[in-house]
C-alpha positions as CSV (number, residue, x, y, z in Angstrom):
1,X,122.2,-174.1,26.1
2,X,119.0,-176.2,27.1
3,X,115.8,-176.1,25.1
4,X,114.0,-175.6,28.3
5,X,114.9,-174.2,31.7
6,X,115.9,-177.2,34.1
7,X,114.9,-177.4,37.8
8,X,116.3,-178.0,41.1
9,X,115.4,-178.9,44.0
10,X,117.6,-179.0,47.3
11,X,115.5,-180.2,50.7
12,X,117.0,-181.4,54.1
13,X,116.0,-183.7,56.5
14,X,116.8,-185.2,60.1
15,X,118.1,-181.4,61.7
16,X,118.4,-177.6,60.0
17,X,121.7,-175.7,59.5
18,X,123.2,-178.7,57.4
19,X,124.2,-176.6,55.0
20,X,121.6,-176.5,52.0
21,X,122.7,-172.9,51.1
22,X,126.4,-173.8,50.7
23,X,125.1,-177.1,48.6
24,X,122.8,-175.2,46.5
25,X,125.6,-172.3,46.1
26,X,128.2,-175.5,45.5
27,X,126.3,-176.9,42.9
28,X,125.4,-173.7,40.9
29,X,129.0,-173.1,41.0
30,X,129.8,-176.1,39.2
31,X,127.3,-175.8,36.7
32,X,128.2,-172.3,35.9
33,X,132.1,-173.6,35.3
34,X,130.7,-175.7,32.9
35,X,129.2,-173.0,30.7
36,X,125.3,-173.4,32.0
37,X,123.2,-170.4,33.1
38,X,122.0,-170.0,36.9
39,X,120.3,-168.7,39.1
40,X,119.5,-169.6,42.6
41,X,116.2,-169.5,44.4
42,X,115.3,-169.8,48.5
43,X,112.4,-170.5,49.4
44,X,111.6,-169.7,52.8
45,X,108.7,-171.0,55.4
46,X,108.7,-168.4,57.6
47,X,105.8,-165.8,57.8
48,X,107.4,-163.3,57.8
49,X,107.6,-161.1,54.5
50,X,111.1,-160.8,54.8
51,X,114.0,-161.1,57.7
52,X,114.5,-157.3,57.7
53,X,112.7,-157.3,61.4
54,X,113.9,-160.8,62.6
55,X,116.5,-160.9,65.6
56,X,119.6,-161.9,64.2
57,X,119.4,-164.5,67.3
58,X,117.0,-166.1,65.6
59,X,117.6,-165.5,62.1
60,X,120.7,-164.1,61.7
61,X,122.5,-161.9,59.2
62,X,120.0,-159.7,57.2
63,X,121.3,-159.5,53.6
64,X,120.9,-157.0,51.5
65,X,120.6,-156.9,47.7
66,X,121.3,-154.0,45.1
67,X,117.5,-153.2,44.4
68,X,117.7,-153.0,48.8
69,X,115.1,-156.2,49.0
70,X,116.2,-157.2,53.0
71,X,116.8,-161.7,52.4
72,X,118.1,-164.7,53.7
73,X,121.9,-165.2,54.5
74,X,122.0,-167.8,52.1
75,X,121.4,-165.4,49.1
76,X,124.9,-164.4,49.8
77,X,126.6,-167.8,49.6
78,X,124.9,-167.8,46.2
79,X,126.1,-164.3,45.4
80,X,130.0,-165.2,46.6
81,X,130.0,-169.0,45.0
82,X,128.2,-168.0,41.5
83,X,130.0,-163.9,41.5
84,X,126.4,-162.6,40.4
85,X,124.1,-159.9,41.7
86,X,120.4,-161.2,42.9
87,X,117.4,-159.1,42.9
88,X,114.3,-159.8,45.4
89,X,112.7,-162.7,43.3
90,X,115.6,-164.9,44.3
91,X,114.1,-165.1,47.4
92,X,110.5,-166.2,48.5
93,X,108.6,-166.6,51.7
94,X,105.5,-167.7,52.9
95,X,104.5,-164.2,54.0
96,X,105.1,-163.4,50.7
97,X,103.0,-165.6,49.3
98,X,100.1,-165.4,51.4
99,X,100.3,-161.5,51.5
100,X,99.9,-161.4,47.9
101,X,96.9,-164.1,48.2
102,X,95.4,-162.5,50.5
103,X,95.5,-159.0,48.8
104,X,94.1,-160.4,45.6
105,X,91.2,-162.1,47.8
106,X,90.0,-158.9,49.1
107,X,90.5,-157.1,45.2
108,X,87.8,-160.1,44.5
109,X,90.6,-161.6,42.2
110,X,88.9,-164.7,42.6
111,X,85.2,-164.3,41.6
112,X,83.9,-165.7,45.1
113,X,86.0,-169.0,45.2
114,X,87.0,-170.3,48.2
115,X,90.4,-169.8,48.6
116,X,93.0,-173.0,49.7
117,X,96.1,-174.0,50.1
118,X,95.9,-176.2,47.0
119,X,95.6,-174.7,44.4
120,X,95.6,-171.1,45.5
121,X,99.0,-171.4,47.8
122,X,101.2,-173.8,45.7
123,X,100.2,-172.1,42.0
124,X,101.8,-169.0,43.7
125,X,105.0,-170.4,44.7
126,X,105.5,-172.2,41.4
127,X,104.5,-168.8,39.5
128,X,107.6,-167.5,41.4
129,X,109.5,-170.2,40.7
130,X,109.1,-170.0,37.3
131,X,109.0,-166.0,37.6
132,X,112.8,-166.5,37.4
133,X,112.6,-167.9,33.6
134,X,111.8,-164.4,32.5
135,X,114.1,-162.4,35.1
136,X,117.2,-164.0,34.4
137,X,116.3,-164.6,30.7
138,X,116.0,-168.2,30.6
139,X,118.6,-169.9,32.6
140,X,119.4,-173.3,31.9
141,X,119.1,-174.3,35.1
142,X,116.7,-173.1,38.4
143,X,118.6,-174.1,41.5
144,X,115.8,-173.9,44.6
145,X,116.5,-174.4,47.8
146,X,113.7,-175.5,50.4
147,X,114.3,-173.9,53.5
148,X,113.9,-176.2,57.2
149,X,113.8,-179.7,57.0
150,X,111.0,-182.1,55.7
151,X,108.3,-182.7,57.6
152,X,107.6,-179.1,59.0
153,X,104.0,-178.3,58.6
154,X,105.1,-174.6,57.6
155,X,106.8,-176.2,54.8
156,X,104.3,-178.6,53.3
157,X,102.7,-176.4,50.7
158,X,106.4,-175.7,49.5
159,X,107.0,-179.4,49.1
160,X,104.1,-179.9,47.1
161,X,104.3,-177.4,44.9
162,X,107.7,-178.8,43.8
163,X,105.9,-182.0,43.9
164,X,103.5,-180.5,41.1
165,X,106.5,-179.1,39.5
166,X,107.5,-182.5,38.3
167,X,103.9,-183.5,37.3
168,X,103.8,-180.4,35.0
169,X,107.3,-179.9,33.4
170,X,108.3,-183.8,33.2
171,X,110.8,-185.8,35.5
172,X,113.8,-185.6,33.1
173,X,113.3,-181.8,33.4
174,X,113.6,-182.2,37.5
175,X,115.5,-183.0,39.9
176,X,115.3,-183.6,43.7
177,X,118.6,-183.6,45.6
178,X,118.2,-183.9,49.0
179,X,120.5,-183.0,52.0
180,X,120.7,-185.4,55.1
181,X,122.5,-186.1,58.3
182,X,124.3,-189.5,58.9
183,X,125.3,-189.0,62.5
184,X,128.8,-190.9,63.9
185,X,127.7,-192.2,67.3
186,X,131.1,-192.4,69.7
187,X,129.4,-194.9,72.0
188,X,128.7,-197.2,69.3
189,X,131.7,-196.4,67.3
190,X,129.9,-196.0,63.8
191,X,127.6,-194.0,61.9
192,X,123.6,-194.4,61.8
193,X,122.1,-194.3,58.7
194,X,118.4,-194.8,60.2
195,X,118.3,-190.4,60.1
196,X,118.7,-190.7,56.8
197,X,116.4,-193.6,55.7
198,X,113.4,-191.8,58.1
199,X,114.0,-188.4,56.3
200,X,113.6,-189.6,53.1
201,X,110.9,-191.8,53.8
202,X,109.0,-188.8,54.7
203,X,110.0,-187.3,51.4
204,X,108.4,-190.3,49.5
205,X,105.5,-189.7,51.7
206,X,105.1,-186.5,50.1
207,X,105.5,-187.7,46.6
208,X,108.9,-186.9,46.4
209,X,111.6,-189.2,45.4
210,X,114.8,-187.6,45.7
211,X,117.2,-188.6,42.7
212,X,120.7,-187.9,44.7
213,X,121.7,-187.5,48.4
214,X,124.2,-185.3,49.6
215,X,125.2,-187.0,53.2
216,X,126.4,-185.1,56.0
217,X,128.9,-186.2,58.5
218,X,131.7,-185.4,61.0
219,X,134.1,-188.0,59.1
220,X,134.2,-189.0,55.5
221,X,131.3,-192.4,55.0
222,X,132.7,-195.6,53.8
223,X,131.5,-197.1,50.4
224,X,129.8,-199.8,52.1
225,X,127.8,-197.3,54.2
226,X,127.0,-196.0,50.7
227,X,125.9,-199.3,49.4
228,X,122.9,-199.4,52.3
229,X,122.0,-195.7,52.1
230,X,121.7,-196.5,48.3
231,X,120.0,-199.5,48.9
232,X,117.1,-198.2,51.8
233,X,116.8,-195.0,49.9
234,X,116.7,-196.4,46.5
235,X,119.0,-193.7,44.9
236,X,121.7,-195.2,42.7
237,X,125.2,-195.6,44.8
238,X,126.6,-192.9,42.4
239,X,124.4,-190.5,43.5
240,X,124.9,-191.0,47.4
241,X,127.1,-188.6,48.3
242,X,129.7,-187.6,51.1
243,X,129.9,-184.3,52.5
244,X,132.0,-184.5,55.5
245,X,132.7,-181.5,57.7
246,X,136.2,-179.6,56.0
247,X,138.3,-176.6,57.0
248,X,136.9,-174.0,55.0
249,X,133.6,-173.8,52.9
250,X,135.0,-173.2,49.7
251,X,136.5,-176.8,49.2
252,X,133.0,-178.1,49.1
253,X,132.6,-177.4,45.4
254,X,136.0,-179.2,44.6
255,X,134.4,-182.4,47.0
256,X,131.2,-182.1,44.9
257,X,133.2,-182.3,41.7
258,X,135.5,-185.1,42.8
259,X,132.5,-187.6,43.7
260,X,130.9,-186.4,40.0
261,X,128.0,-184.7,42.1
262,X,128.1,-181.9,38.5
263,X,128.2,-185.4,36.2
264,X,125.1,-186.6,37.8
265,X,123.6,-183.4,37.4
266,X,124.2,-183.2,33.3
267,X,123.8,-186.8,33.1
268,X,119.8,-186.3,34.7
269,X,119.3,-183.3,32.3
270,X,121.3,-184.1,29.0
271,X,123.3,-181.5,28.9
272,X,126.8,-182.0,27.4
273,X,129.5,-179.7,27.8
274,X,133.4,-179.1,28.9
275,X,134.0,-180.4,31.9
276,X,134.6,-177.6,34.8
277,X,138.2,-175.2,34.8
278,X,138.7,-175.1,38.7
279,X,142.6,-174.2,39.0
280,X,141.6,-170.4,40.0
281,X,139.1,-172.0,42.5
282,X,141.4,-174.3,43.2
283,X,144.7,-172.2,44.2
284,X,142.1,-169.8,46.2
285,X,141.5,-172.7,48.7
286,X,145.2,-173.8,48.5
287,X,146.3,-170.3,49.7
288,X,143.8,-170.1,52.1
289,X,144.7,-173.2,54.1
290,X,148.1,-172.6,53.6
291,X,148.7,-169.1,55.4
292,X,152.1,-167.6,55.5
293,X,151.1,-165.1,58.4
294,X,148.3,-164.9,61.3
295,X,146.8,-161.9,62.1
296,X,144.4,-161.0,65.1
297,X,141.2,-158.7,64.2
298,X,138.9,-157.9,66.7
299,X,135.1,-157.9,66.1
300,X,133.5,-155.7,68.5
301,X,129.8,-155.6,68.6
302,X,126.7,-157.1,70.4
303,X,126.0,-159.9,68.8
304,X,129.2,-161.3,68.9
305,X,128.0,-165.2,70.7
306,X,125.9,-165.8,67.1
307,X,128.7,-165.7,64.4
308,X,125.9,-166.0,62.1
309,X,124.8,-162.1,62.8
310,X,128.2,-161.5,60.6
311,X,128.5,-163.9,58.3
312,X,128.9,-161.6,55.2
313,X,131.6,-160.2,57.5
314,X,133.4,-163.6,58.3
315,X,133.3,-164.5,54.5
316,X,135.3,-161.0,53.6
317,X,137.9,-161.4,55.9
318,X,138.4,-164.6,54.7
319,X,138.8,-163.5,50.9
320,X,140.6,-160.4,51.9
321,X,143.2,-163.1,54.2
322,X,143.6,-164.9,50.8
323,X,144.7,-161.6,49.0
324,X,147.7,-161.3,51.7
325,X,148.5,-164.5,52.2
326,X,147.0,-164.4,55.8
327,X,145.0,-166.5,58.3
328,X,142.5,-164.2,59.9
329,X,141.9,-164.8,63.3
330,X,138.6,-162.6,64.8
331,X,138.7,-162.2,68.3
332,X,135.2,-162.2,69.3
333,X,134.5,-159.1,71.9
334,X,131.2,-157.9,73.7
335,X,131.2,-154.5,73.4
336,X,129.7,-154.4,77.0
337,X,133.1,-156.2,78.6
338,X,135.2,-153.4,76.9
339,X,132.4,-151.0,78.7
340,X,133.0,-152.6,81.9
341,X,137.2,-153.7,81.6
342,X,138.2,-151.0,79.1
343,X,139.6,-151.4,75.2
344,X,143.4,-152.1,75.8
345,X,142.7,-155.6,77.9
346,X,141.5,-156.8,74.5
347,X,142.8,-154.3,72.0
348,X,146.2,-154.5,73.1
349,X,147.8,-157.4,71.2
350,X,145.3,-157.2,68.3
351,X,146.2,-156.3,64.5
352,X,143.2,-153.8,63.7
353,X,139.4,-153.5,65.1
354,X,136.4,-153.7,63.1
355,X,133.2,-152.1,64.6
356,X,130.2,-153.4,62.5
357,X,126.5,-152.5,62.1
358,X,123.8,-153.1,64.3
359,X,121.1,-151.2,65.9
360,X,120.1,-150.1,69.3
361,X,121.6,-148.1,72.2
362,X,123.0,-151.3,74.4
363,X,127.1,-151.7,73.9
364,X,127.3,-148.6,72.1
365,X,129.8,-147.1,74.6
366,X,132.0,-149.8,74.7
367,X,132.4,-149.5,71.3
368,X,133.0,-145.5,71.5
369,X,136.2,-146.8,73.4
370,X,137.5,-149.2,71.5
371,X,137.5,-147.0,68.7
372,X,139.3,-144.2,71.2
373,X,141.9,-146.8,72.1
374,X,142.9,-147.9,67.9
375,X,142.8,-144.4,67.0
376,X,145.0,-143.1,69.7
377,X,147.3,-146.1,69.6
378,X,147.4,-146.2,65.8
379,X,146.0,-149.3,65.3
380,X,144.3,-150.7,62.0
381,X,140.4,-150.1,61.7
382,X,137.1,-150.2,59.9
383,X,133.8,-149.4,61.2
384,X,130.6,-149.9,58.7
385,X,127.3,-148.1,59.7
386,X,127.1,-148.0,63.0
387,X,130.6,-148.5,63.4
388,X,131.1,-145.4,61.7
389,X,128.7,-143.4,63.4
390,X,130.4,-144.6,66.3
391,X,133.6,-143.2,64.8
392,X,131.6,-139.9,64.7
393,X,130.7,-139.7,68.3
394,X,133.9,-140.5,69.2
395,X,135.6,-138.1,67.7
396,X,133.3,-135.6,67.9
397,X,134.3,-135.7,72.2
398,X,137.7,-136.6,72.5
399,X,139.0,-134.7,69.1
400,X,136.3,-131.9,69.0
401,X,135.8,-131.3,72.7
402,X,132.0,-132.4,72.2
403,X,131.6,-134.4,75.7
404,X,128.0,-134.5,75.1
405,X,128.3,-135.7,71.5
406,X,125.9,-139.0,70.5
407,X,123.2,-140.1,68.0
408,X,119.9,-139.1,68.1
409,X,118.9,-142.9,67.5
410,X,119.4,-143.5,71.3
411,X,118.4,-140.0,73.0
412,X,116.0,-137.0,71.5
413,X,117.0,-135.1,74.3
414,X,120.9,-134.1,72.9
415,X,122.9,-131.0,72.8
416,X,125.0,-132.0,70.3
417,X,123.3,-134.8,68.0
418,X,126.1,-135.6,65.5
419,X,124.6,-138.5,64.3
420,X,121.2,-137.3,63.3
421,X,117.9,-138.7,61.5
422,X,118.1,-138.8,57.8
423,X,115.6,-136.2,56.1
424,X,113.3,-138.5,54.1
425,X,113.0,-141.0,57.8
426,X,111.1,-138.4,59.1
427,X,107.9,-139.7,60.0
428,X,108.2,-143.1,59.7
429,X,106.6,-145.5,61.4
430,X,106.5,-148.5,59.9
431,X,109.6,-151.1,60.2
432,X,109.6,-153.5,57.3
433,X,111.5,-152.6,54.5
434,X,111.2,-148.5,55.3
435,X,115.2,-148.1,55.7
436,X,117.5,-146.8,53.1
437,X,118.1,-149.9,51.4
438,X,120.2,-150.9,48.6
439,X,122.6,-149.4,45.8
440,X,123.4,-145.7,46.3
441,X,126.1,-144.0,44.3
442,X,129.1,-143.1,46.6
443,X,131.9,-140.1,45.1
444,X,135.7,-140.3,46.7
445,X,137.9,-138.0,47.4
446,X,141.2,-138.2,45.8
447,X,143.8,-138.9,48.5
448,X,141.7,-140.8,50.7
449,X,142.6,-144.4,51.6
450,X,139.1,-145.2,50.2
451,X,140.3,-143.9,46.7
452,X,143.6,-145.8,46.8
453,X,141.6,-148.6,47.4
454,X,138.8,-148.5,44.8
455,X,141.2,-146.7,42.5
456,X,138.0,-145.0,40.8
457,X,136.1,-141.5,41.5
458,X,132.7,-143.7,42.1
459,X,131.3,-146.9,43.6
460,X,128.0,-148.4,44.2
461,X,127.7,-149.9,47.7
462,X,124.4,-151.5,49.5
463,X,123.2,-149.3,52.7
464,X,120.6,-150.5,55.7
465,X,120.3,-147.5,57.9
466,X,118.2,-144.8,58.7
467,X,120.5,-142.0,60.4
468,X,123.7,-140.0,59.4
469,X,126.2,-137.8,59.9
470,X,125.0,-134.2,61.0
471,X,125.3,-131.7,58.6
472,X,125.3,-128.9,61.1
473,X,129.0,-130.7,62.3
474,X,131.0,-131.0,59.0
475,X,132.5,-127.7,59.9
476,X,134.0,-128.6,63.0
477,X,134.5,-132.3,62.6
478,X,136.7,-131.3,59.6
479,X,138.3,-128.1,61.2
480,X,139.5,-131.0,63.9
481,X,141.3,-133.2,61.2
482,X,138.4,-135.4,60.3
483,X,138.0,-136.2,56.1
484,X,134.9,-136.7,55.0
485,X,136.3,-139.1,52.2
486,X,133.0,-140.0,50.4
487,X,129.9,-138.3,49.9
488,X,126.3,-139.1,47.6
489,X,126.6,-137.4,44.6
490,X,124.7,-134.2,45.2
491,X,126.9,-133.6,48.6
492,X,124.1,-134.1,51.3
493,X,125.5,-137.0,52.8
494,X,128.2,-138.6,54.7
495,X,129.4,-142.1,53.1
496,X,133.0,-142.5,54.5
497,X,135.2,-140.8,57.3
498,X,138.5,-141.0,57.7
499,X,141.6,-140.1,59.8
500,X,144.5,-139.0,57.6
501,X,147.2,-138.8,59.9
502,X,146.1,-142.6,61.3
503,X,147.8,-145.2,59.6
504,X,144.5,-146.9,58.5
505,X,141.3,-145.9,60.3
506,X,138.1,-145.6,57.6
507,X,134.4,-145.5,58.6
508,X,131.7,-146.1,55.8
509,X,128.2,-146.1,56.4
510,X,127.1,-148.7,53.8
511,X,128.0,-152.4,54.3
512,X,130.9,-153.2,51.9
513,X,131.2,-156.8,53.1
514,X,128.0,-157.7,50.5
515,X,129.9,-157.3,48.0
516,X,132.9,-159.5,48.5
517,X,133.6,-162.2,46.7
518,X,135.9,-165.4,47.2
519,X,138.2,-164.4,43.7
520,X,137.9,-160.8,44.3
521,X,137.7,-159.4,47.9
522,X,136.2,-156.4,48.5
523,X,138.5,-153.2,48.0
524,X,138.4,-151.9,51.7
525,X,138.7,-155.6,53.5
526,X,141.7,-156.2,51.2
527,X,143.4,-152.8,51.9
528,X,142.6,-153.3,55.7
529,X,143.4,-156.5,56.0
530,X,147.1,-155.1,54.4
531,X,147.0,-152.4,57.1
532,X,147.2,-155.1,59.5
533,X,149.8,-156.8,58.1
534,X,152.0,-153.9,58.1
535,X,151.4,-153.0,61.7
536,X,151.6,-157.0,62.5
537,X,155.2,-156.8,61.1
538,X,156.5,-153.7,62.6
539,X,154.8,-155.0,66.2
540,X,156.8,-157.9,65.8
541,X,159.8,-156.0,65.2
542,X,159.4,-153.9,68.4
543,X,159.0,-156.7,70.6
544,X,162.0,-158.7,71.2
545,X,162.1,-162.5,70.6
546,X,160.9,-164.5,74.1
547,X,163.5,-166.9,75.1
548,X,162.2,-170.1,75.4
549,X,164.2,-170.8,78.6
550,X,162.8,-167.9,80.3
551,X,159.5,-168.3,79.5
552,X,159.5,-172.1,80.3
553,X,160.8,-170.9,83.8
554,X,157.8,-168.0,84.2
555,X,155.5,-171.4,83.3
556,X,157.0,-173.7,86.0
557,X,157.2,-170.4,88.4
């Protein structure tokens, strides 16, 4: 639609984690609803080339794209909110940037100049910047996000390179919207907008200003407190705009659109079109605050005091609770407690048990039990990578007779290995970016719970792993009742396990929840989360109604 491809540019100020992603995401929703091309861009700090080695304490969930790059968490708000696939120039870091400076250095790419941060550093993040034009074919509009807050050193040659941006492709072809904090102070009894007014006085220091705000807070901010943000900031009232905290993220597009945050946007650029159809959007978020049932799903795994280690996770269950109509509660266990107080003290009352991926030897028998206890007591679950391996051992001893059974990821020294090394790991050594990582072809077999619930022969799901099922078990895993439900095209390995004669119990070894989006949940969350509700319903019909007299006396007792 536009002549020329549009820019912009989301920064935050005062603290991190105020939710640029979800902004940026927001925003490139709205535009796309109003017939505009996207993409999305994140722009990371960090040295590091990528966060495929980062603790997930510190960074966490690695996601994963089709072509297998290893990015930020936010490139999957950007995949859900805009429903499009992303490839690794979506997202840049400063490892990135100074690797490939550095290489080109040493190649003598730059005839014995001396080699700076201006112009060396900065003409390489805008050539990826604009890299984008050409990949997504000339989008109408760039959406980039800054990552940390201004005034980081690490991010200074980011900021200036957006800076430049402006200089070079005009200021009515940029714009600078810019996330803040305007904190309610309980002693005081009112907001303080001084956060705000320092953060973007540091922007202006920079050479930046920002031509909207998007203010964050706990409650929603009074026009008034508008009028003096508007007034110390010198952004038009208009543009100043509220973002208190809501129930669920997917109403912030509809709070962006009902302020005319997508107005101001067109308005900057020229562009004129239709305004946005939202009803689908719209009835998603209706039915998801407005459950008809509750379910309990347990999330065993290590990680489980950062929520942010799962968030791809979080997000499915929450499209797959809108499919049925269902609030999904996760009850957050440490695989080490069920190690030390066994499954059924926290399995008991739950509705199904998802076991996800992670890597390392410490809570991995905990989760071996849990996975005992819902397939014994026929209780809903899904494990994904290591959860399925997990699914392996497990079986492998207490179906198989295999006591000894485990992965050769935590011991070399096994007699019966039945998670194994994949062929092609053999050898290496280095960490970044050596997995099996990406799209790979899976093939179902017809029957399986998996086929019901793709309904096709074939899908295409993103992996991150570097061990497998062992070939050399097949035999006896399958003699023992186990269906090997999906496997890579030419048969060598393992994709999905399943339990046929469980009501729902499915182990893959890619990472489904990547692909789950807010409209359409992903095939296997949806049919699990329907499992649940099944066994929810029949659970309830088992157990006999309390009486509230007798339980008010057990209280007082």
């Amino acid at each position: 639609m536009a002549d020329q491809t549009k820019y912009i540019f989301v920064t935050g100020g005062v603290v991190s984690a105020l939710g640029k992603g979800i902004a940026s995401a927001s925003i490139g929703y709205l535009l796309k609803k109003r017939g505009l091309k996207v993409c999305n861009l994140k722009l990371d700090p960090y040295l590091n080339v990528d966060p495929g080695t980062m603790n997930p304490f510190q960074h966490g969930e690695v996601f994963v794209l089709d072509d297998g790059s290893e990015t930020d968490l936010d490139l999957g708000h950007y995949e859900r909110f805009l429903d499009q696939s992303l490839s690794k120039d979506n997202n840049v870091t400063t490892g990135q940037v100074y690797n490939t400076i550095i290489t080109r250095e040493r190649r003598g790419d730059y005839l014995g100049a001396t080699v700076q941060v201006i112009p060396h550093v900065t003409e390489e993040i805008k050539s990826r910047i604009r890299r984008l034009k050409k990949v997504f074919d000339n989008p109408d509009v760039i959406i980039s996000e800054i990552g940390g807050t201004v005034g980081d050193i690490e991010s200074l040659p980011f900021m200036e390179a957006i800076r430049q941006v402006s200089l070079e492709e005009g200021p009515e072809n940029v714009m600078y919207i810019h996330v803040t904090l305007v904190p309610f102070i309980s002693a005081a009894g009112e907001f303080k907008t001084k956060p705000t007014q320092h953060s973007v006085r540091e922007l202006r220091a920079i050479g930046i200003q920002p031509n909207a705000l998007i203010c964050r807070s706990a409650k929603p901010i009074s026009d008034d407190l508008r009028k003096k943000i508007s007034l110390f900031c010198s952004v038009p009232v208009k543009n100043v705009i509220s973002a208190q905290d809501v129930s669920t993220i997917y109403q912030i597009p509809l709070k962006f659109h009902e302020q005319g945050l997508d107005d101001i946007v067109c308005q900057h650029f020229g562009f004129e079109t239709d305004p946005p159809e939202l009803s689908q959007w719209e009835d998603m978020v209706h039915r998801l605050n407005n459950p008809r049932r509750r379910l309990k799903i347990a999330m065993c795994g290590k990680y489980v005091n950062l929520h942010d280690a799962y968030k791809s996770i979080i997000e499915a269950f929450v499209h797959a609770g809108v499919h049925s109509d269902a609030e999904v509660e996760l009850i957050w266990i440490s695989s080490e407690d069920i190690k030390h107080f066994g499954a059924r003290k926290f399995l008991h009352d739950a509705d199904g048990l998802l076991i996800p991926g992670g890597f390392g030897e410490r809570g991995v028998e905990g989760k071996i039990e849990a996975i005992r206890y819902v397939r014994e007591n026929n209780i809903p679950f899904l494990g994904i990578c290591l959860g399925m391996q997990c699914a392996v051992i497990e079986f492998a001893r207490n179906a198989c007779g295999l006591a000894e059974a485990h992965s050769y990821e935590f011991y070399r020294d096994l007699k019966h290995p039945v998670i194994h090394l994949m062929a092609d790991q053999e050898g290496v050594t280095q960490l970044g970016g050596t997995m099996r990582l990406g799209a790979y072809p899976c093939r179902l077999v017809r029957g399986s719970k998996s086929y019901e619930a793709y309904g096709t022969d074939e899908v295409s799901e993103r992996h991150r792993h570097r061990y497998e099922l062992n070939n050399a078990y097949r035999e006896m895993l399958t003699a023992k009742g186990l269906l090997l439900a999906g496997v890579s095209p030419d048969s060598r390995l393992v994709e999905i396990v399943e339990v046929p004669d469980h009501r729902w119990f499915v182990s893959v070894q890619f990472h489904p929840e990547l692909k789950s989006r807010p409209e359409r949940p992903h095939p296997l969350f949806r049919d699990f989360i329907k499992a649940a509700v099944v066994y929810n319903e029949e659970r309830n019909r088992k157990e006999p109604a309390e009486d509230p007299a007798s339980a008010d006396l057990a209280r007082r007792e």
